[in-house]
C-alpha positions in Angstrom: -27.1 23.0 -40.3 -23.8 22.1 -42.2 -24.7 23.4 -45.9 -22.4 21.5 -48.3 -20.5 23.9 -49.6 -19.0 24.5 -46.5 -17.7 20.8 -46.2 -13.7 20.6 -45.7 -11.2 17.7 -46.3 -11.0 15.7 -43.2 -14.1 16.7 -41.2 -17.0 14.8 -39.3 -20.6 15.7 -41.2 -23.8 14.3 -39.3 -27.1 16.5 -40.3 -30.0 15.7 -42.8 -29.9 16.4 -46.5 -32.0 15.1 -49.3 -31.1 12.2 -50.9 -31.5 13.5 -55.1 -29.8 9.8 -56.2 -29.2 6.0 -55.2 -27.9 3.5 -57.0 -26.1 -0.3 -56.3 -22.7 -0.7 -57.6 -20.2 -3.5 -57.9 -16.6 -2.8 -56.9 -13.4 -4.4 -58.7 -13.2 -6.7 -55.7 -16.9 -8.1 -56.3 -18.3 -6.3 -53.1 -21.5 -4.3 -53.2 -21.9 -0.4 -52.5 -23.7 2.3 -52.5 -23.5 5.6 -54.6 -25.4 8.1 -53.5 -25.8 11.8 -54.1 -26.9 14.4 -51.1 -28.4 17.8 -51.9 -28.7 20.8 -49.9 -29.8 24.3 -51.1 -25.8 25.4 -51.9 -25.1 22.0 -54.0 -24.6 18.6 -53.7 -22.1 15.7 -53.0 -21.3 12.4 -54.5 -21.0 9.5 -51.1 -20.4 6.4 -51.1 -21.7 3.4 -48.6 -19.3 1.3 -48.4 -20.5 -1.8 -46.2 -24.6 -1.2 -47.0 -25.5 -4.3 -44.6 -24.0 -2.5 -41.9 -25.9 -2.2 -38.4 -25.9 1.8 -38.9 -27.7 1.9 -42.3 -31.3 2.1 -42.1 -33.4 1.7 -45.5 -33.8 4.6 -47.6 -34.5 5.9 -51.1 -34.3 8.6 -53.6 -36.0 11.9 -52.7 -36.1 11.1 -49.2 -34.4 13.4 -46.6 -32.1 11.1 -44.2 -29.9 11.9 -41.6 -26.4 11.3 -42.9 -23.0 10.4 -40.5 -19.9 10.4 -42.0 -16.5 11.7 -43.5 -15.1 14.2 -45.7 -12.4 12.8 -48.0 -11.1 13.8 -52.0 -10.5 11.8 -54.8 -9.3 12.7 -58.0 -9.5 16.4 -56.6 -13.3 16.3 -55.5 -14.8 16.2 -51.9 -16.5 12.8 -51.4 -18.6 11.8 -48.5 -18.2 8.2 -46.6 -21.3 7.7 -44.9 -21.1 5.8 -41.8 -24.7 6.0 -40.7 -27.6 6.9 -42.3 -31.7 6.6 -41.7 -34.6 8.4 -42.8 -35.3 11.7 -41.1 -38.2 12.7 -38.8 -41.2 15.4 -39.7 -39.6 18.7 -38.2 -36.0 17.1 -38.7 -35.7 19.1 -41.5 -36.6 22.7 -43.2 -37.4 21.8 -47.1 -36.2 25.0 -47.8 -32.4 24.7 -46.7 -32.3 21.7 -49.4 -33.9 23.7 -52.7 -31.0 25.9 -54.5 -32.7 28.9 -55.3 -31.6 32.5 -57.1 -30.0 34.6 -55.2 -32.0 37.3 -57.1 -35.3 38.4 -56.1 -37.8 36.5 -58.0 -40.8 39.3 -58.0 -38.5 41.9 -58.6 -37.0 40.0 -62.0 -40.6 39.1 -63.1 -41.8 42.6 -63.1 -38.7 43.7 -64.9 -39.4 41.4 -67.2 -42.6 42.5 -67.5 -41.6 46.0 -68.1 -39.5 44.9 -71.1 -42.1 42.7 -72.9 -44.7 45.5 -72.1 -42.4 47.5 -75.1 -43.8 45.1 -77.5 -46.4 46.7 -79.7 -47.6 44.5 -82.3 -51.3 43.7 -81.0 -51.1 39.8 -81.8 -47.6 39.1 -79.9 -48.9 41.2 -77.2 -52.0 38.9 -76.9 -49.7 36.1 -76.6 -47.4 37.3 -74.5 -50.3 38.3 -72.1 -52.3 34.8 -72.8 -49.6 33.0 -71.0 -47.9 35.8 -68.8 -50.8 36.8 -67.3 -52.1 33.5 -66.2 -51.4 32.8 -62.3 -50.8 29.0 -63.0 -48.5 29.7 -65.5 -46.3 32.8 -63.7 -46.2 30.4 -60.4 -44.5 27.6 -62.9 -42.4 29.9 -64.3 -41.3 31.9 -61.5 -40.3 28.7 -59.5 -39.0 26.5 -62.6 -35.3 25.6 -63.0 -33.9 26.3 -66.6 -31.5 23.3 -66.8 -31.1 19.8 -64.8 -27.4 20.9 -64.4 -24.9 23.0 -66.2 -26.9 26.9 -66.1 -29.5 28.3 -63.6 -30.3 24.6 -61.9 -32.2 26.3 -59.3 -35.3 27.9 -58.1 -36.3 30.6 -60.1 -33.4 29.4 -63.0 -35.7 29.7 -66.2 -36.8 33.2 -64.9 -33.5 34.6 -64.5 -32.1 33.2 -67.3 -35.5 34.0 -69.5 -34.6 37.8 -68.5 -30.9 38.1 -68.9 -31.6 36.6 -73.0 -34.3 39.1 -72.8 -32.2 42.3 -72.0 -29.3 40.6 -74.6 -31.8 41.2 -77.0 -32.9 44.4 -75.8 -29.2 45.8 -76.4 -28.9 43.9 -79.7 -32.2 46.1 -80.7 -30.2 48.9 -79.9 -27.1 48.3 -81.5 -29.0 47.0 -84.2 -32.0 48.8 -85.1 -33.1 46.4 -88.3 -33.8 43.8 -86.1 -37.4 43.4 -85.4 -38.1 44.3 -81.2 -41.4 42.5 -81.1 -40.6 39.7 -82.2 -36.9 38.9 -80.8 -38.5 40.0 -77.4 -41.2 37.6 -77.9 -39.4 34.9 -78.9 -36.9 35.4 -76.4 -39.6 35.5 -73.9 -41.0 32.0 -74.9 -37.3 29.9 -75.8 -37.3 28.1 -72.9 -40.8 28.0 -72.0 -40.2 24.3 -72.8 -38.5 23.5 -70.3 -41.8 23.7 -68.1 -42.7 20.4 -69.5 -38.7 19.2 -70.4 -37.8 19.5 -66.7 -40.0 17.7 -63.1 -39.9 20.6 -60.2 -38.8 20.5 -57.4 -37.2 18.7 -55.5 -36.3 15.9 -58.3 -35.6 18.7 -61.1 -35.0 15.9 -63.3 -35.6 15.1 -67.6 -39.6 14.2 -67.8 -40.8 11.4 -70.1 -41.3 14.0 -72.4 -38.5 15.9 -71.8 -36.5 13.0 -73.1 -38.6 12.1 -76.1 -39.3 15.4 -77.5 -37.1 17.9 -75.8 -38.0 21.5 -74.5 -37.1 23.2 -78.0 -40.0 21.2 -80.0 -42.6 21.7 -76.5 -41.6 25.3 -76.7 -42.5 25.6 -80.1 -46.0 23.6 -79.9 -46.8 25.8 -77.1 -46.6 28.8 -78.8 -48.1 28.0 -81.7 -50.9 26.7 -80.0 -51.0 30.4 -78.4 -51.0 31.7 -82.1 -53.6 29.6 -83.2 -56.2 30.3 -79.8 -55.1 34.1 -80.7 -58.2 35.3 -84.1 -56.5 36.7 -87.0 -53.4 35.6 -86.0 -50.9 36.2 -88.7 -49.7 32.3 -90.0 -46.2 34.3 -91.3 -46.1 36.0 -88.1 -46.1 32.6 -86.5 -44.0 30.5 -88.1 -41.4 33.5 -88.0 -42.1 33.0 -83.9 -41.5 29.2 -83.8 -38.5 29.3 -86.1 -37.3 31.5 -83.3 -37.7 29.2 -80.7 -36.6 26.5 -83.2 -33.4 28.0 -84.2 -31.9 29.1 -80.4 -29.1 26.2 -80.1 -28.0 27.6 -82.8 -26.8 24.2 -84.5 -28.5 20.8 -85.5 -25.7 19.0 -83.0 -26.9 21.4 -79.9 -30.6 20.1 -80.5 -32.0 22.6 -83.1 -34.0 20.9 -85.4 -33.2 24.4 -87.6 -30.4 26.7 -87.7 -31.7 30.4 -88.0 -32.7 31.7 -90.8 -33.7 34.9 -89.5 -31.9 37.5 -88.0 -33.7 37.8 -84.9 -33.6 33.5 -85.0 -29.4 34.4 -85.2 -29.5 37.6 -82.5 -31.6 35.1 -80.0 -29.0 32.4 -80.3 -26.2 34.3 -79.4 -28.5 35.7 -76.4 -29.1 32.5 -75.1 -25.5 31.5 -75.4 -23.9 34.0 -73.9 -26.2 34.2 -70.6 -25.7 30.0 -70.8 -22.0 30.3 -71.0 -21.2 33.3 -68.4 -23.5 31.4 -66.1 -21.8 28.1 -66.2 -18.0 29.7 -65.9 -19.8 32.0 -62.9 -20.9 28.9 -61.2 -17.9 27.0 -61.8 -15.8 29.8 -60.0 -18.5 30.4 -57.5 -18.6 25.8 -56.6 -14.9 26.0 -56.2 -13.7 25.5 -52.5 -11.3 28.4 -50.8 -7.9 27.2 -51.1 -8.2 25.3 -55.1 -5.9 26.0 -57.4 -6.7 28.8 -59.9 -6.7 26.5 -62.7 -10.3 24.8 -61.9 -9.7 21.8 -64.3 -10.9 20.4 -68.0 -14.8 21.4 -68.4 -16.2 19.6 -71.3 -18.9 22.5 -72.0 -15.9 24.7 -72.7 -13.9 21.9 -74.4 -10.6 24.3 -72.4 -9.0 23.7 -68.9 -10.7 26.5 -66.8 -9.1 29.3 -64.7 -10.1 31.5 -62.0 -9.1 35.4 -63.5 -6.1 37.2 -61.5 -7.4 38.9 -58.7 -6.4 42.6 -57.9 
């Protein structure tokens, strides 16, 4: 198939992708239209229907997979897509794969080296934790196949896992570097910080905000979880606990990125800058990685980065 990131200015595209987003519009001219957004497994494209009572547009929604005709063209410096024709495709049209972005990183291979990290921590009560949750097949099978973001870091298959392991091994350097910080329960925390997003975030292949995801976030789920965990866990220190959650709490870093608390704890700070870091590189990586062979090396304003971004000089 033609995988869209492989689309060019100017070319002819008929092949099936999924369908992630529909919606009616109205143009200046008072004449209805389509915007739509296709998804394969390396990205996705804004389209536009332009005459949707056309005899070569078939009835469709959202999350269906449909067999797409049309063109290539830019505006404003983006590839666009002007569908022509479009229906719904056929059982064995279509591989569900090819249309599921997924790590390009083994996803066994990064769960047992997360394992063999968390397996350092030696306080009996986090290690019951750690083992209540990552030792349960439901749970590992979410987790393993769970994005970490709707857009912007790791939106893919196997996202929260990767991302949960590069914070992890942050962490396991800041230990390192800075031996007052306490391993057990920075690992720990870092571990659970995004566990959240299990609930925040719908799987595949909508990977879109829940209910719950927009009333209550994956920061404050995160935290219930685990201190649920706590509680199930006898003897279970309370400081211990609330040292965990404030963890998990804290790792925005500030009140305006969706922390209801700044840290207050050194491993609270040395987990935020984690988490940052692995958000940030990962956003400028895929940014550099999304743009098409021939762009300019300055990429364009990004609003994450409040800068105008640029590839680095190659040697």
């Amino acid at each position: 198939m033609k995988f869209i990131e492989s689309f060019r200015e100017g070319e002819r595209i008929g092949d099936v992708y999924l369908c992630k987003y529909r919606q009616s519009a109205v143009a200046k001219n008072g004449k209805t239209y389509e915007n739509v957004v296709l998804q394969d497994r390396t990205g996705t494209i804004d389209a536009k229907i332009w005459d949707p009572n056309s005899s070569g547009i078939s009835e469709f929604d959202a999350m269906n997979y449909v067999n797409v005709t049309g063109d290539v063209t830019s505006f404003q410096g983006t590839l666009q897509l002007n569908i022509k024709r479009v229906r719904k495709a056929d059982e064995g049209e279509f591989n569900p794969a090819d249309y599921l972005p997924v790590s390009e990183k083994d996803r066994d291979g990064m769960y047992r080296e997360l394992m063999e990290l968390l397996g350092q921590v030696q306080n009996p009560f986090l290690q019951q934790l750690i083992k209540k949750y990552f030792d349960d097949e439901v749970f590992v099978k979410a987790f393993k196949n769970h994005s970490a973001a709707k857009t912007v870091h790791h939106s893919f298959v196997g996202g929260l896992l990767e991302h949960t392991l590069s914070v992890v091994k942050f962490c396991d350097f800041y230990v390192k570097q800075y031996p007052f910080l306490n391993r057990d329960l920075l690992f720990t925390a870092a571990a659970f910080h995004d566990v959240g997003k299990l609930k925040e975030i719908s799987n595949f292949p909508e990977n879109d905000y829940t209910d719950d995801g927009q009333l209550l976030g994956h920061i404050i789920m995160g935290s219930e979880l685990v201190g649920y965990g706590c509680r199930s866990i006898k003897g279970f220190p309370k400081r211990l606990a609330s040292e965990l959650q404030h963890c998990i709490l804290a790792h925005h870093g500030e009140l305006e990125y969706g922390s209801p608390k700044k840290p207050a704890l050194p491993e609270a700070l040395a987990l935020n800058l984690a988490d940052n870091t692995d958000a940030k590189l990962e956003t400028m990586k895929e940014l550099i990685k999304t743009a098409k062979d021939g762009a300019p090396q300055w990429l364009g304003y990004n609003r994450l980065f409040e800068s105008n971004v640029r590839r680095s000089t190659e040697f």
